[in-house]
C-alpha positions in Angstrom: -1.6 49.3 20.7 -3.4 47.1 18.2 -3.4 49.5 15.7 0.5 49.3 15.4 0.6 45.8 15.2 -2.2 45.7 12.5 -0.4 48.5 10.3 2.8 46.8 11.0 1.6 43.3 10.0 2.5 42.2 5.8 2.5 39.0 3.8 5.6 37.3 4.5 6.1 35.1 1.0 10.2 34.7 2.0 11.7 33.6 5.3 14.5 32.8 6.9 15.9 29.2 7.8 15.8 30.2 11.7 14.1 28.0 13.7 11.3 29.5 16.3 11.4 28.0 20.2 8.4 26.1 20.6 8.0 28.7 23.7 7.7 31.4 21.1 5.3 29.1 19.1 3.1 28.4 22.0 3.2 32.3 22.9 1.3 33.3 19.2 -1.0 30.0 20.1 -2.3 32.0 23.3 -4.2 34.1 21.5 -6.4 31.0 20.7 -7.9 31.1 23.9 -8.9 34.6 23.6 -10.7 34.6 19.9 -14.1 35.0 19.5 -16.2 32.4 17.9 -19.8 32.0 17.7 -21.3 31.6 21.0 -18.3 30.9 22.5 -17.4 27.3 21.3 -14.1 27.9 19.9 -14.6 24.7 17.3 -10.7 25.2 16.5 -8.6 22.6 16.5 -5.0 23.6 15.2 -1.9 21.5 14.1 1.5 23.0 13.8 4.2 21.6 11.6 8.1 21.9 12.3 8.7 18.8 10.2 10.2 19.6 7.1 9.4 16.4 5.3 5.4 17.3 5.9 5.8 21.1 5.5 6.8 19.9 1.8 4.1 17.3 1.6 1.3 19.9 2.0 3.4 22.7 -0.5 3.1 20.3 -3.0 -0.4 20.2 -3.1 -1.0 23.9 -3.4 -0.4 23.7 -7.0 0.3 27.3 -8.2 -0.4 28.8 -5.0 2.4 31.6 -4.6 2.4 30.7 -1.0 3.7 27.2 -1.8 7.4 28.2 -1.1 6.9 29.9 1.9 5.7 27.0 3.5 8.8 25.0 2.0 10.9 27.7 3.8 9.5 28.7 6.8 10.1 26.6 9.9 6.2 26.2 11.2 3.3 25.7 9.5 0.3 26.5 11.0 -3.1 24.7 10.0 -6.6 25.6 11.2 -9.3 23.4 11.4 -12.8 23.9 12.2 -15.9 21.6 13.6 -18.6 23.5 11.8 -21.1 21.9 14.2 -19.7 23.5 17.1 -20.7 27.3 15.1 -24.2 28.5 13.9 -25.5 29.0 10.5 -28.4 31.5 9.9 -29.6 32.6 6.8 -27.5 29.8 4.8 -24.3 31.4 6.5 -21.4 29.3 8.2 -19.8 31.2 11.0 -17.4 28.4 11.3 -15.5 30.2 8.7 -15.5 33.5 10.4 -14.3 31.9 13.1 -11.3 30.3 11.6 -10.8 33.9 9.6 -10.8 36.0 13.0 -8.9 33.3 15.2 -6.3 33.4 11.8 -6.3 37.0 11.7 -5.2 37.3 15.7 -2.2 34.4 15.4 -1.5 36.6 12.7 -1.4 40.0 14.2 0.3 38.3 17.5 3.3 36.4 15.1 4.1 40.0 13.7 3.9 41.9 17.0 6.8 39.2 18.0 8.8 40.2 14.8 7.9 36.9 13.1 6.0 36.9 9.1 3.3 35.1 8.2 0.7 34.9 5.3 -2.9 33.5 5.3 -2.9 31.1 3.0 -6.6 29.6 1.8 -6.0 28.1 -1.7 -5.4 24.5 -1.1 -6.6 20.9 -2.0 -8.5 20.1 1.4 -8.7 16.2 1.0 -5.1 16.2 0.1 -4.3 18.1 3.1 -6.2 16.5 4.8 -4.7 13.0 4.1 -1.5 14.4 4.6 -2.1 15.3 8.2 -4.6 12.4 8.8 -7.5 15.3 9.4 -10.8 14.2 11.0 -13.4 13.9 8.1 -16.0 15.9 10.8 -13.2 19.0 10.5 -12.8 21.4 7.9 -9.2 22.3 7.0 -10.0 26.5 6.7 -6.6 28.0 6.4 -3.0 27.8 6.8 -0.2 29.8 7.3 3.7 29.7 7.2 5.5 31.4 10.3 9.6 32.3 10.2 11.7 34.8 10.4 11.3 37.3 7.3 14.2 37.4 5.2 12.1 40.0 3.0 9.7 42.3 4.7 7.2 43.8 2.2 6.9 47.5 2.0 3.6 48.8 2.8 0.3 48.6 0.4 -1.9 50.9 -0.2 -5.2 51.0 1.6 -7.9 52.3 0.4 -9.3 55.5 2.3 -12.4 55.4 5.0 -14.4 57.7 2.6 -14.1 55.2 -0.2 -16.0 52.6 1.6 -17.6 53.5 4.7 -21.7 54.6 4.6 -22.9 56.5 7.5 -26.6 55.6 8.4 -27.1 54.1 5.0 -26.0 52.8 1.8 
């Protein structure tokens, strides 16, 4: 059920140097063709790293990010880039972001649901990222996000309870 895989998911910050079969890689990409986007256009375009030479490259440039090791250590990278022309804006809001957050959020979910970590990792210097990877200027780099074999699993957080911040038929 998705609620196990949601409750089981955790920010992996520590991994393992095992590599992940590209078949395994491909199998979390599925889900791509399955996230919702705004009016269907899935404006994704994503790039995934094994090199460890680039995975390095674009750590460097998270400058005080704590995610910058994970990505030194964990054998893919995953990078999501977004067209925001091929998503709406109403109201001086960009869907292409929620986009990128929900298709993020499902690689996510799938990754751990395999038994693999990952953390969402949004903190980042976008032009130097985006030299790095030789990024169209037309794409937005959104998010990122390490993917390996934990060699820490966190324990669970705390969550806040429904009553806390759920309104039923108004504010």
């Amino acid at each position: 059920m998705a609620i196990e895989a949601i409750r089981k998911r955790r920010s992996v910050r520590r991994y393992e140097e095992t590599e992940i079969p590209d078949e395994k890689v491909e199998e979390i990409l599925e889900v791509m063709r399955y996230a919702p986007s705004w009016a269907n256009k899935q404006g994704w375009q994503v790039i995934v790293i094994k090199d460890a030479e680039t995975r390095n490259k674009v750590a460097e440039v998270l400058e005080g990010n704590p995610a910058q090791k994970a990505i030194t250590q964990a054998p893919v990278l995953i990078v999501v880039c977004m067209d925001p022309k091929a998503s709406g804006v109403q109201n001086g809001k960009e869907y292409y972001m929620t986009d990128a957050g929900i298709l993020m959020d499902q690689i996510m979910l799938e990754a751990s649901d395999m038994g693999y970590g990952t953390v969402f990792v949004g903190r980042f210097d976008e032009d130097k990222v985006r030299e790095i990877l030789g990024v169209p200027r037309e794409y937005r780099i959104v998010t990122m996000a390490p993917l390996g074999v934990p060699a820490k699993m966190p324990g669970e957080r705390p969550r806040n309870e429904l009553d806390d911040m759920v309104h039923w038929g108004k504010w």
